[in-house]
PyMOL Python script that loads the backbone (N, CA, C, O; Angstrom):
from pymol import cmd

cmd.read_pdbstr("""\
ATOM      1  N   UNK A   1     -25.070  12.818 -11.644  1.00  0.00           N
ATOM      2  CA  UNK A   1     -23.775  13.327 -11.250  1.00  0.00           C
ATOM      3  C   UNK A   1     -23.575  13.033  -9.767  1.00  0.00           C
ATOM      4  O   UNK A   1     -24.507  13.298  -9.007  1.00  0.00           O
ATOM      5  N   UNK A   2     -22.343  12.460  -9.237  1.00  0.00           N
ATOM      6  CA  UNK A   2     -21.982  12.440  -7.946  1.00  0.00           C
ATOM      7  C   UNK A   2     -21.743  13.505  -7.464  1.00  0.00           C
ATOM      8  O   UNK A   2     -21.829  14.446  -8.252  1.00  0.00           O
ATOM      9  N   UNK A   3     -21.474  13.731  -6.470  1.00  0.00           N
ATOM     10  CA  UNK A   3     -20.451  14.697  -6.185  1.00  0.00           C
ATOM     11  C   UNK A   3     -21.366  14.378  -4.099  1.00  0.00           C
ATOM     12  O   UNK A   3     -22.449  14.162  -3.555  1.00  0.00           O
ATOM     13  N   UNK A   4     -19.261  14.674  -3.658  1.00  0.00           N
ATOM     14  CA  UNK A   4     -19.228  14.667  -2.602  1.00  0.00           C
ATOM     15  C   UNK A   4     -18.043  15.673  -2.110  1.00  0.00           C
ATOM     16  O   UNK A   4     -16.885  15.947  -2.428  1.00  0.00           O
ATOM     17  N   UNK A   5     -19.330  16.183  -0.836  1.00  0.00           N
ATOM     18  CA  UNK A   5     -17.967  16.920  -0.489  1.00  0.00           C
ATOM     19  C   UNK A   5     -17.203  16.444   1.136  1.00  0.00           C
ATOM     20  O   UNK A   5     -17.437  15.632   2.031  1.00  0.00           O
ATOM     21  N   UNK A   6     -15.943  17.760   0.759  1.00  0.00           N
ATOM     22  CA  UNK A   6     -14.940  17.085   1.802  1.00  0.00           C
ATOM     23  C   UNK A   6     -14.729  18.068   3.027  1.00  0.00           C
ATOM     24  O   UNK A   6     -14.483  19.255   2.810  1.00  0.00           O
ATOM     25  N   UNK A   7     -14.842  17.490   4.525  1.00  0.00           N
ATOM     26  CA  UNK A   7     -15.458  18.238   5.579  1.00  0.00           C
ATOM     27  C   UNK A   7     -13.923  18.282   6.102  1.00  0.00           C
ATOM     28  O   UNK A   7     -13.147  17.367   5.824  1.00  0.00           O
ATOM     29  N   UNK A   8     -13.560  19.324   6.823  1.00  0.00           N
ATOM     30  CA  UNK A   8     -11.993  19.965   7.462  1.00  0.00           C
ATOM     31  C   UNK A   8     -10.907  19.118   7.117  1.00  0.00           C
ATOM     32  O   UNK A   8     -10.397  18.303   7.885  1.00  0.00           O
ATOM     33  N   UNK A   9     -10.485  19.381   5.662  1.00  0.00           N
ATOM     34  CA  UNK A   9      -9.697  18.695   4.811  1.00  0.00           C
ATOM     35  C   UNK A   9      -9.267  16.890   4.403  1.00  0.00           C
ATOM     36  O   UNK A   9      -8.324  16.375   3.803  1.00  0.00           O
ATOM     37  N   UNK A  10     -10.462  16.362   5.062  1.00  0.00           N
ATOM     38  CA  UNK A  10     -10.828  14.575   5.023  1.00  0.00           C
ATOM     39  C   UNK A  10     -10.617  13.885   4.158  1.00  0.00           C
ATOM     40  O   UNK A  10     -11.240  12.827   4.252  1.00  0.00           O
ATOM     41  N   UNK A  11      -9.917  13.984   3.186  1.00  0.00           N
ATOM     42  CA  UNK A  11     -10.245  13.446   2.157  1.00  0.00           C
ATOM     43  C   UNK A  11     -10.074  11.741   1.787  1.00  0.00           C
ATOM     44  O   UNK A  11     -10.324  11.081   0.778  1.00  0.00           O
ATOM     45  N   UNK A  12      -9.627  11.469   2.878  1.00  0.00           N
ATOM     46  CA  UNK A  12      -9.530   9.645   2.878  1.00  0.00           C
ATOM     47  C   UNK A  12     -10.984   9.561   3.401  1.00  0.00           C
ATOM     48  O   UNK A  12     -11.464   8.437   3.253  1.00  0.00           O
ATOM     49  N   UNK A  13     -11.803  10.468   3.975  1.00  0.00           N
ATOM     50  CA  UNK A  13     -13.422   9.762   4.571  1.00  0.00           C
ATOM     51  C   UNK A  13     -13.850  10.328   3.505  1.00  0.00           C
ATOM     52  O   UNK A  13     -14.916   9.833   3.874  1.00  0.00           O
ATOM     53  N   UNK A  14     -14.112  10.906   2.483  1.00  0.00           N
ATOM     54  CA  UNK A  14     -14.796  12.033   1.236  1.00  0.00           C
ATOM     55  C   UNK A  14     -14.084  10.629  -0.112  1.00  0.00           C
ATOM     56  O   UNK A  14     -14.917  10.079  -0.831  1.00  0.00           O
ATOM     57  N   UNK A  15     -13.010  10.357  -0.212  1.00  0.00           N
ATOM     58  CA  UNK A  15     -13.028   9.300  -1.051  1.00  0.00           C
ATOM     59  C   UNK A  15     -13.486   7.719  -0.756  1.00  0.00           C
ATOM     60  O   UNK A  15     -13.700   7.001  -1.733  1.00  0.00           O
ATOM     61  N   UNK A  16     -13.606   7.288   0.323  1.00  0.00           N
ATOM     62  CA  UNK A  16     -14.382   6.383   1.239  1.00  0.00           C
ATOM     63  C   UNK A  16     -16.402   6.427   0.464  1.00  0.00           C
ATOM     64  O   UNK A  16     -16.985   5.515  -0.122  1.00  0.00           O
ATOM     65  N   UNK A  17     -16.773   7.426   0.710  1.00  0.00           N
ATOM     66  CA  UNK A  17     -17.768   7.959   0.871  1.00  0.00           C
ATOM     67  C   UNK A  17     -18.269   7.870  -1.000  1.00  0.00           C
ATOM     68  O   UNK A  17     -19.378   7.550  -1.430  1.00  0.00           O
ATOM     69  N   UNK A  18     -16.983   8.286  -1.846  1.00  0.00           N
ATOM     70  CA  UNK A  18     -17.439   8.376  -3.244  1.00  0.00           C
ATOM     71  C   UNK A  18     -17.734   6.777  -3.963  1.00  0.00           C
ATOM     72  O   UNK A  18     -18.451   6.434  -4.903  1.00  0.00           O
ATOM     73  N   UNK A  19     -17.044   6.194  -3.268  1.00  0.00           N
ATOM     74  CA  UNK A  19     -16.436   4.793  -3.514  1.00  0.00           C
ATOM     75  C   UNK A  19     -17.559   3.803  -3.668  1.00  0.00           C
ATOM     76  O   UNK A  19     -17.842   3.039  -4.590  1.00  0.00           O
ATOM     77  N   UNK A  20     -18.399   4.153  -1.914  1.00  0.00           N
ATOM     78  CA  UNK A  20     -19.598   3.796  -1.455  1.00  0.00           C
ATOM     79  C   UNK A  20     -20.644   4.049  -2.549  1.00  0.00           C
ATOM     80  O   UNK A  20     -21.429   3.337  -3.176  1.00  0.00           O
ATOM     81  N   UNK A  21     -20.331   5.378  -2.521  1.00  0.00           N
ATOM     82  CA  UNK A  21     -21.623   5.863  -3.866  1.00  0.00           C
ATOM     83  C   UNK A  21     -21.748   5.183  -5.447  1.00  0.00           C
ATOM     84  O   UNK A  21     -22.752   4.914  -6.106  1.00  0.00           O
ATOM     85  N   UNK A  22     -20.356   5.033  -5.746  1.00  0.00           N
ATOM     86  CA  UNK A  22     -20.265   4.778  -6.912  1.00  0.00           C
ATOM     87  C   UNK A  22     -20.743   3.205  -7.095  1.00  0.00           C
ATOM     88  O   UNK A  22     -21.434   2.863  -8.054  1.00  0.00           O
ATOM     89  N   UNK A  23     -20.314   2.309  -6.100  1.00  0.00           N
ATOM     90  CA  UNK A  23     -20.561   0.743  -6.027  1.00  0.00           C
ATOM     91  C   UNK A  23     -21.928   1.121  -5.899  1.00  0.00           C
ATOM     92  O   UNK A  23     -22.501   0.792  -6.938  1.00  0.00           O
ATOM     93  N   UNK A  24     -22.862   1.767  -4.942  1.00  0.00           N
ATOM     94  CA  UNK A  24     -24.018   1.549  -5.374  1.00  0.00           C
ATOM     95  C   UNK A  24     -25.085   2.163  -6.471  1.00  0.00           C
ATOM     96  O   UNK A  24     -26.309   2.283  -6.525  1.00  0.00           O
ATOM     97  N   UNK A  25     -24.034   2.466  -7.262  1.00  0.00           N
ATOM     98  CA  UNK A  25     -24.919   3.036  -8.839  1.00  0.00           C
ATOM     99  C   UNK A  25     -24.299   2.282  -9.568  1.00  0.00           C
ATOM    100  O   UNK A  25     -24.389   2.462 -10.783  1.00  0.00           O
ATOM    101  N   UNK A  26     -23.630   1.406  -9.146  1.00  0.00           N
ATOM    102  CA  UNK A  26     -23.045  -0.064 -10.287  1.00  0.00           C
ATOM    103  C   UNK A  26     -22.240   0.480 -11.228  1.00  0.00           C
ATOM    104  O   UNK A  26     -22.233  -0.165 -12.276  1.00  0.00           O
ATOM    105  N   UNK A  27     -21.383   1.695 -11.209  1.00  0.00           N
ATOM    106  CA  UNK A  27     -20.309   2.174 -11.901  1.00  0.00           C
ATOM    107  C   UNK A  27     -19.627   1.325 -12.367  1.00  0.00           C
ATOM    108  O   UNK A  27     -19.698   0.973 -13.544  1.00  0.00           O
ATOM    109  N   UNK A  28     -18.311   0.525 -10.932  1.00  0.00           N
ATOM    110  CA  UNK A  28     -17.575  -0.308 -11.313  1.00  0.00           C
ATOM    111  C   UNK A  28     -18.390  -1.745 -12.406  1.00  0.00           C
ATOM    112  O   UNK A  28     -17.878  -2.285 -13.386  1.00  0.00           O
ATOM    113  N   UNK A  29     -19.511  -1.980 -11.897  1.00  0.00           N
ATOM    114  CA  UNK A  29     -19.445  -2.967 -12.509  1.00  0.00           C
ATOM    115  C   UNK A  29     -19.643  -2.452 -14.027  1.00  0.00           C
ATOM    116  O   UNK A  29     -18.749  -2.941 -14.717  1.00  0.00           O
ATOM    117  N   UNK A  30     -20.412  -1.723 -14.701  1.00  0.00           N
ATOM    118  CA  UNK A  30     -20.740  -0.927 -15.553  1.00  0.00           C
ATOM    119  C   UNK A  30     -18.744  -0.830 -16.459  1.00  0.00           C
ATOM    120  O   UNK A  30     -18.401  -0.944 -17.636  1.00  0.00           O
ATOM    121  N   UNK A  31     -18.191  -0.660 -15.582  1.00  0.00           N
ATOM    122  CA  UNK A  31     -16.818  -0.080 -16.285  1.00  0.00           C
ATOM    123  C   UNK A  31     -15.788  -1.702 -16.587  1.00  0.00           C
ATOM    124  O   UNK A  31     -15.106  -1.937 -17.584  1.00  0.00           O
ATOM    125  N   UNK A  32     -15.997  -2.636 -15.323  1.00  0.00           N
ATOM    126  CA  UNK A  32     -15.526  -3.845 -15.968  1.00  0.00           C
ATOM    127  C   UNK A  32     -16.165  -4.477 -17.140  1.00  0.00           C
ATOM    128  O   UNK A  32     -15.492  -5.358 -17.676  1.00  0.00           O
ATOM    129  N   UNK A  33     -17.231  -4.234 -17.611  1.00  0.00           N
ATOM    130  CA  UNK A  33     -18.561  -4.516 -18.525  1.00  0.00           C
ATOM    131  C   UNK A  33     -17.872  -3.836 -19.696  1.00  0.00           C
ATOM    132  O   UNK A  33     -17.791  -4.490 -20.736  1.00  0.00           O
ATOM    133  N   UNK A  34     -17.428  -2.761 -19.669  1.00  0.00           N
ATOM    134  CA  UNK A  34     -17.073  -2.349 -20.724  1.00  0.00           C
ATOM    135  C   UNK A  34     -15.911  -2.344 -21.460  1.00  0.00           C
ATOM    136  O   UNK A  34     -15.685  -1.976 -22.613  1.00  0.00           O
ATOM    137  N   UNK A  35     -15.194  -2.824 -20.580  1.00  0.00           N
ATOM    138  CA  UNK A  35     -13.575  -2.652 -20.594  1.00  0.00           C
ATOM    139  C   UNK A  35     -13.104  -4.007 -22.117  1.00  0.00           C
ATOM    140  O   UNK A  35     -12.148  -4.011 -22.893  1.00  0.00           O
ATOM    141  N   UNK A  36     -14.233  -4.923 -21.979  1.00  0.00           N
ATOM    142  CA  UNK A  36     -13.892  -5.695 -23.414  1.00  0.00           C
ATOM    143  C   UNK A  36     -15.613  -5.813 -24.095  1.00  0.00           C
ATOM    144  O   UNK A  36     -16.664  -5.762 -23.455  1.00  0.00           O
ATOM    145  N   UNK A  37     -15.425  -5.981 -25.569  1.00  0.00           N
ATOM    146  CA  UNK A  37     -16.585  -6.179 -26.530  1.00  0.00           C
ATOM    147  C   UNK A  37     -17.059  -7.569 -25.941  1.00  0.00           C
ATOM    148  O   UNK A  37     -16.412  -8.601 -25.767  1.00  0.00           O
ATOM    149  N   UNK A  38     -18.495  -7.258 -25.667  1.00  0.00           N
ATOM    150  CA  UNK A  38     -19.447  -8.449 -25.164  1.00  0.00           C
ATOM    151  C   UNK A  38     -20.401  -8.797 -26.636  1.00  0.00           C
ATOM    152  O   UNK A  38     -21.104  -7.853 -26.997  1.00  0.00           O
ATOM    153  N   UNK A  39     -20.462  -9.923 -27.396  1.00  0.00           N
ATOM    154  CA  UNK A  39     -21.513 -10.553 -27.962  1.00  0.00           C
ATOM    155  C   UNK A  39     -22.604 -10.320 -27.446  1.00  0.00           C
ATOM    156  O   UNK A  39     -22.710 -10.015 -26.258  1.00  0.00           O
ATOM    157  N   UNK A  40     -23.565 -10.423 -28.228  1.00  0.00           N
ATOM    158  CA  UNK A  40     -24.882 -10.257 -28.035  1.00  0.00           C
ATOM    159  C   UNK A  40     -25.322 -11.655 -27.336  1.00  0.00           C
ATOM    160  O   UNK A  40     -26.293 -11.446 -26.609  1.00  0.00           O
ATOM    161  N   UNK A  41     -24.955 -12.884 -27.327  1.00  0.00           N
ATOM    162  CA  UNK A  41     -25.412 -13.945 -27.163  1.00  0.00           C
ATOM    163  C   UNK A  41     -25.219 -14.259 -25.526  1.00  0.00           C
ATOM    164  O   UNK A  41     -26.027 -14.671 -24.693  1.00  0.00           O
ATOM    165  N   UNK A  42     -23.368 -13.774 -25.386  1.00  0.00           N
ATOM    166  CA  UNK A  42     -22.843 -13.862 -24.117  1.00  0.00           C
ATOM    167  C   UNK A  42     -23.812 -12.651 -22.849  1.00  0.00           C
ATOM    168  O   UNK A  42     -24.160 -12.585 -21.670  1.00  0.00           O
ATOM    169  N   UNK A  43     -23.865 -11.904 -24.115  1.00  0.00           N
ATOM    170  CA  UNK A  43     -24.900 -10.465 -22.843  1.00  0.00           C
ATOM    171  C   UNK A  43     -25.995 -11.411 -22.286  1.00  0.00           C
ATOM    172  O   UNK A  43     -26.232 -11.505 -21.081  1.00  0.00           O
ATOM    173  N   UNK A  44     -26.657 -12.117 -23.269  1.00  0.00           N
ATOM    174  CA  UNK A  44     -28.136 -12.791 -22.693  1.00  0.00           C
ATOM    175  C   UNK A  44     -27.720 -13.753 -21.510  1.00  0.00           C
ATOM    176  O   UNK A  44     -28.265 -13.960 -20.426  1.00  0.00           O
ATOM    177  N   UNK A  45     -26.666 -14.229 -22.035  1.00  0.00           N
ATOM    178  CA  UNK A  45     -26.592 -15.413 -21.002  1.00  0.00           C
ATOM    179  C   UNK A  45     -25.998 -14.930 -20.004  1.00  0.00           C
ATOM    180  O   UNK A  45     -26.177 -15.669 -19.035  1.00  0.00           O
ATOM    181  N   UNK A  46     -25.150 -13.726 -19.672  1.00  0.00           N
ATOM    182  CA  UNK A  46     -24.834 -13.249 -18.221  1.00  0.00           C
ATOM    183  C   UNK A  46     -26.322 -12.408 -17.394  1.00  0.00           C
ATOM    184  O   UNK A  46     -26.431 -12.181 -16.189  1.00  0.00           O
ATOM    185  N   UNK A  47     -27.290 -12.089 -18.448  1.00  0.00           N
ATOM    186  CA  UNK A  47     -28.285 -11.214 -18.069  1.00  0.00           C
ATOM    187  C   UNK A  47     -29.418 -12.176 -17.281  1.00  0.00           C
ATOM    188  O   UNK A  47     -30.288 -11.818 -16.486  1.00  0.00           O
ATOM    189  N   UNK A  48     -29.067 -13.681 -17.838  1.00  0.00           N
ATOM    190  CA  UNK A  48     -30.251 -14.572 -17.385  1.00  0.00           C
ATOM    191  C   UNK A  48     -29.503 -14.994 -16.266  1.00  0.00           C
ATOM    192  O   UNK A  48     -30.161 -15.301 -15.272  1.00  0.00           O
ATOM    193  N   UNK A  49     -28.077 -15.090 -16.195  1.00  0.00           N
ATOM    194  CA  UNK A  49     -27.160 -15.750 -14.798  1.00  0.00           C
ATOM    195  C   UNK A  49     -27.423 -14.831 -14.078  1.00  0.00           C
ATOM    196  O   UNK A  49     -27.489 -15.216 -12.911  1.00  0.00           O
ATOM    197  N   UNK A  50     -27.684 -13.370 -14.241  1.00  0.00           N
ATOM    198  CA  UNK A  50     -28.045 -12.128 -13.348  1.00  0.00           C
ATOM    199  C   UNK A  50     -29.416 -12.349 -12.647  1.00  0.00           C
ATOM    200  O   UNK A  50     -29.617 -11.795 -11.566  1.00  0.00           O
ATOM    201  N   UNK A  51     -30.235 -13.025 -13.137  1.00  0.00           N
ATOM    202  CA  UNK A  51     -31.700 -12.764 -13.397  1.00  0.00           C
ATOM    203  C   UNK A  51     -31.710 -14.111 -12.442  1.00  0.00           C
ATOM    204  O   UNK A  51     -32.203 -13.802 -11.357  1.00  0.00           O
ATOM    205  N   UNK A  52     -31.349 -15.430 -12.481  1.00  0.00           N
ATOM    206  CA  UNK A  52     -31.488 -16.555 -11.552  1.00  0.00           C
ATOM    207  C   UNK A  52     -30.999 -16.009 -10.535  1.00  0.00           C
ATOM    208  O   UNK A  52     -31.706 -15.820  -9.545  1.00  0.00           O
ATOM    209  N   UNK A  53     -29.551 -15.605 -10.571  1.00  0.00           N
ATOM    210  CA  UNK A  53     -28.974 -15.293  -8.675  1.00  0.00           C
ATOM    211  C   UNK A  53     -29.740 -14.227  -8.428  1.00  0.00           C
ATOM    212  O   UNK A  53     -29.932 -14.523  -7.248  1.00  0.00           O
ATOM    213  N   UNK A  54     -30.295 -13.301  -8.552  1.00  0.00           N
ATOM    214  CA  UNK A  54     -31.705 -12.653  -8.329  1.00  0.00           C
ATOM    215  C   UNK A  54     -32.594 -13.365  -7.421  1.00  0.00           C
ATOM    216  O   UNK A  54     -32.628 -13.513  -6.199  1.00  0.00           O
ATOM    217  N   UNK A  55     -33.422 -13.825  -8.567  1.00  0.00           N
ATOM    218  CA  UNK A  55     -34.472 -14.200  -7.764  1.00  0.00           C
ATOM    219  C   UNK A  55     -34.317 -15.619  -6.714  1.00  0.00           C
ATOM    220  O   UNK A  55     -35.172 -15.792  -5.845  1.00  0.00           O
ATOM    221  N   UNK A  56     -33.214 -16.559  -6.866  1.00  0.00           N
ATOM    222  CA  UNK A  56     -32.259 -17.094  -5.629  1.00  0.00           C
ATOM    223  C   UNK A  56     -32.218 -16.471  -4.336  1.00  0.00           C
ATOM    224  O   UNK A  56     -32.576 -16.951  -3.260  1.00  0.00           O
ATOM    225  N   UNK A  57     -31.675 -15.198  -4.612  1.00  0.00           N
ATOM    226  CA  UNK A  57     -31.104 -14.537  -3.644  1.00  0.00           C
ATOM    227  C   UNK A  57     -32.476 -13.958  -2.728  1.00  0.00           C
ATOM    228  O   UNK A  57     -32.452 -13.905  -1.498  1.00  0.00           O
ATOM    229  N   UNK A  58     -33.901 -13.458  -3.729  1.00  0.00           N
ATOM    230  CA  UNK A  58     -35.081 -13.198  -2.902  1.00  0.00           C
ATOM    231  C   UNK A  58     -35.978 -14.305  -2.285  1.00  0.00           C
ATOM    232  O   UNK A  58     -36.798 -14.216  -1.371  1.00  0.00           O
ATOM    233  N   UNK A  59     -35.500 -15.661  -3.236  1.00  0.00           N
ATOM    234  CA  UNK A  59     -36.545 -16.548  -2.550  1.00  0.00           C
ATOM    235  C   UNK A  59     -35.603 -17.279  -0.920  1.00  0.00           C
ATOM    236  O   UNK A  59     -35.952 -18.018   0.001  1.00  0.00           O
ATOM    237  N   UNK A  60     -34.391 -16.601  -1.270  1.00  0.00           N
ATOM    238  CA  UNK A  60     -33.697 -17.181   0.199  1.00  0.00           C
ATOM    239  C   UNK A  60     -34.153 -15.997   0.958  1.00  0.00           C
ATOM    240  O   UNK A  60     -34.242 -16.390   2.121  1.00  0.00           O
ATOM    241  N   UNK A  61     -34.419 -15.006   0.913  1.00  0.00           N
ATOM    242  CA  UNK A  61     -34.553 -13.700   1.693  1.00  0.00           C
ATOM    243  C   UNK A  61     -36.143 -13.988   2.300  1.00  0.00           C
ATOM    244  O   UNK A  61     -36.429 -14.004   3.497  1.00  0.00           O
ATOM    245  N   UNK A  62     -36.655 -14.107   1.689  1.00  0.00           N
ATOM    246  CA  UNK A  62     -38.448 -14.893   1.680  1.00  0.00           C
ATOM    247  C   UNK A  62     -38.304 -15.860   2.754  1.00  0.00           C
ATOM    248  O   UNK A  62     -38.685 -15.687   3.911  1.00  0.00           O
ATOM    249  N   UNK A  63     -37.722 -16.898   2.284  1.00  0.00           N
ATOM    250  CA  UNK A  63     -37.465 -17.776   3.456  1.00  0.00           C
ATOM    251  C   UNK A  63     -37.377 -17.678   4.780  1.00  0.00           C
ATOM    252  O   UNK A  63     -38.204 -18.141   5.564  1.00  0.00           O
ATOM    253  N   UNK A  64     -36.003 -16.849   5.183  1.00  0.00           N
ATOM    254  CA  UNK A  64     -35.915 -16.154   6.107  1.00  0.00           C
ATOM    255  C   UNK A  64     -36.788 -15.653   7.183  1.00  0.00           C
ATOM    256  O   UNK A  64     -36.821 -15.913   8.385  1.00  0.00           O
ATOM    257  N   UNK A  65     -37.738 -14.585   6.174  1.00  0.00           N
ATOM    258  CA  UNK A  65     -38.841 -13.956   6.837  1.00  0.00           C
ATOM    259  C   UNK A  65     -39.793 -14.791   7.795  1.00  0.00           C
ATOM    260  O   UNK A  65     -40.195 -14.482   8.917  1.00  0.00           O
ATOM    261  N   UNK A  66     -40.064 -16.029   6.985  1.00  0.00           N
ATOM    262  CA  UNK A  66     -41.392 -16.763   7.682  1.00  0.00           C
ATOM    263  C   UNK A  66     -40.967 -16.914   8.817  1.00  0.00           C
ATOM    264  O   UNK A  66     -41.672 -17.443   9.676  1.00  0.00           O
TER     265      UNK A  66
END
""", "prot")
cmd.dss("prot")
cmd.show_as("cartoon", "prot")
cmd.util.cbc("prot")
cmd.orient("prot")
């Protein structure tokens, strides 16, 4: 459960703040995901396009480091 609260009536920084939260528990993406019926076949193949820009994204981060 989220929940945020709102400090001397703020509520543009308290919805700011939920927004933040929610993108990083992958809500939105979770809710565009659902919004049409995904095949079982198409799931694998967005799960493996998930799974390359992944580990892409750590072996550029790796890089970096040295």
């Amino acid at each position: 459960m989220i929940r945020v609260d709102v400090f001397s009536n703020d509520v543009e920084q308290a919805l700011r703040r939920l927004k933040k939260l929610m993108n990083r528990e992958g809500l939105f993406r979770e809710l565009r995901q659902r919004r049409y019926n995904e095949k079982p076949f198409e799931k694998r193949a967005r799960e493996m396009r998930e799974g390359v820009r992944r580990t892409k994204k750590a072996d550029n981060k790796r890089q970096w480091e040295l």
